[in-house]
C-alpha positions as CSV (number, residue, x, y, z in Angstrom):
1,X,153.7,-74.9,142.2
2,X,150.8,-74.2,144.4
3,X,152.8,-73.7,147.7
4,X,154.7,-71.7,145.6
5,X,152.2,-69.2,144.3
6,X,150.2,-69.4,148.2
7,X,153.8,-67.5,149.2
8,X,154.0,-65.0,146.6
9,X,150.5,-64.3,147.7
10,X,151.2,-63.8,151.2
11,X,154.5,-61.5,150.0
12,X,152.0,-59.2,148.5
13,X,149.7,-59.1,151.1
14,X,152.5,-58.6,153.5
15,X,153.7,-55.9,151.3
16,X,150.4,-53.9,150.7
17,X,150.1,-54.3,154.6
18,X,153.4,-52.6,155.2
19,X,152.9,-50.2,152.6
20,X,149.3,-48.9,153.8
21,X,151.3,-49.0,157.8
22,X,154.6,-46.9,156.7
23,X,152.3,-44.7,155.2
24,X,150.4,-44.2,157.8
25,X,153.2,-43.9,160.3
26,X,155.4,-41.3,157.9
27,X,151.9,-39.4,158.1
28,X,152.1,-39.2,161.5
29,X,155.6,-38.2,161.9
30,X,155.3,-35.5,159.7
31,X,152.3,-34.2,162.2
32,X,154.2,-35.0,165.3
33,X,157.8,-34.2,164.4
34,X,157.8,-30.8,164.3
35,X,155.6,-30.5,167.5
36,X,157.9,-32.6,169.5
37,X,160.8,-30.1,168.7
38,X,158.6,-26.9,169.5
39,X,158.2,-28.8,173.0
40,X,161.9,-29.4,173.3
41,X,163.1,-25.8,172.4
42,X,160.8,-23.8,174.7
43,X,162.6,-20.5,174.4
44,X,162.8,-20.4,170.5
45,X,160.0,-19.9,168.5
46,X,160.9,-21.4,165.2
47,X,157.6,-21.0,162.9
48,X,158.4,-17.0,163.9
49,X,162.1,-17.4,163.4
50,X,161.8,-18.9,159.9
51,X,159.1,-16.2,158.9
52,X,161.6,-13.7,160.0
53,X,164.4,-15.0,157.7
54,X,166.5,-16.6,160.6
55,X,168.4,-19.2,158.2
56,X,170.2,-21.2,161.1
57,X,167.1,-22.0,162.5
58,X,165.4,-23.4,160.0
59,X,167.9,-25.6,158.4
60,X,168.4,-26.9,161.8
61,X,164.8,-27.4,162.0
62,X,164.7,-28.9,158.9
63,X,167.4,-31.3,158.9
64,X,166.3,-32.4,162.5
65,X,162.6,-32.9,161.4
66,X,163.9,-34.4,158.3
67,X,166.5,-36.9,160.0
68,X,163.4,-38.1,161.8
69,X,161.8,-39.0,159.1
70,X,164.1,-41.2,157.3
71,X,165.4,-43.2,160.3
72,X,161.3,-43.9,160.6
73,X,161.4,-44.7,156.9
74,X,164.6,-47.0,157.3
75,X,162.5,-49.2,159.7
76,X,159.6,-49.3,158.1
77,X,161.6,-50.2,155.0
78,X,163.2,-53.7,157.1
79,X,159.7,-54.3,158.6
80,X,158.5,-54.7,155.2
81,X,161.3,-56.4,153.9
82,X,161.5,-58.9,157.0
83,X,157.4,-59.4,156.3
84,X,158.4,-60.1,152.5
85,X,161.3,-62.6,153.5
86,X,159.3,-64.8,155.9
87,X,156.5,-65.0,154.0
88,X,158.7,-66.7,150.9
89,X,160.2,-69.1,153.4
């Protein structure tokens, strides 16, 4: 019972961990994301394109920002998980 309740322990540790870490890292996607495409598209100004009412551009911007996001959020999600499973092992 001991051994058992020391690994549910280190679950939720290695769950808080990976919580406060995803966190941190979706943070910093949403900072750097949209920064990293402004850098690849040199010759389009997106902020000014969206302000204008250019619609193309900013569901492209969106859903490439966006995309970005979740694949970070998928392997966050399996770090976590992978931290959960070894820890009840």
């Amino acid at each position: 019972m001991n051994d058992v309740m020391f690994n549910i322990g280190w679950a939720v540790v290695f769950s808080l961990m990976g919580g406060i870490l995803g966190i941190a890292l979706m943070l910093a996607a949403m900072a750097i994301l949209p920064r990293l495409l402004d850098r690849l598209t040199p010759a389009i100004d997106e902020e000014k394109e969206i302000v204008r009412g250019n619609r193309a551009v900013a569901e492209y911007f969106g859903r490439i920002v966006a995309a970005g996001i979740i694949g970070l959020s998928i392997i966050v999600a399996a770090a976590i998980l992978g931290g959960i499973i070894a820890a009840l092992y």
